[in-house]
C-alpha angles and dihedrals in degrees: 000000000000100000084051084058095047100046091042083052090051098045090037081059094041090052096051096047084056090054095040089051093052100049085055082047101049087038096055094035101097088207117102097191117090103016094116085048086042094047086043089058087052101038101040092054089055096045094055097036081057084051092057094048093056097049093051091046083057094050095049085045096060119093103182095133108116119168117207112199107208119193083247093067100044087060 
C-alpha cells in the first residue's frame, strides 16, 4: 500500500503542476477564443485520472477471496 501512496502523491503533484501551468498559460494568451476548450483538456484528464485512483484504491482495498480446502483437493 505504500508504493499506491506514494505514486498517487507523485501523479496528485503532476497533476497540479499541469493545471497550475495552464492557468499561467491562459492568463498570459491574449486570445480569448478556446480557452474553455484549452482548461477542459487540462481538467477532464485530472478528474478522471482521480476516478482511476479511487477505484484502484478500492480494489486494493477488497478482501473477498476466500480459499475452501475440501478433503478432495488435499488428495
Amino acid at each position: 500500500m505504500t508504493l499506491f501512496w506514494i505514486a498517487a502523491t507523485l501523479v496528485a503533484i503532476a497533476q497540479v503542476m499541469i493545471l497550475r501551468s495552464t492557468v499561467r498559460a491562459l492568463r498570459s494568451a491574449s486570445a480569448q477564443a478556446g480557452r474553455g476548450i484549452e482548461w477542459a483538456y487540462a481538467v477532464v484528464p485530472a478528474i478522471a485520472l482521480a476516478l482511476v485512483l479511487v477505484a484502484t484504491w478500492q480494489a486494493a482495498q477488497r478482501r473477498d477471496v476466500t480459499v475452501r480446502v475440501t478433503s478432495e483437493a488435499r488428495a
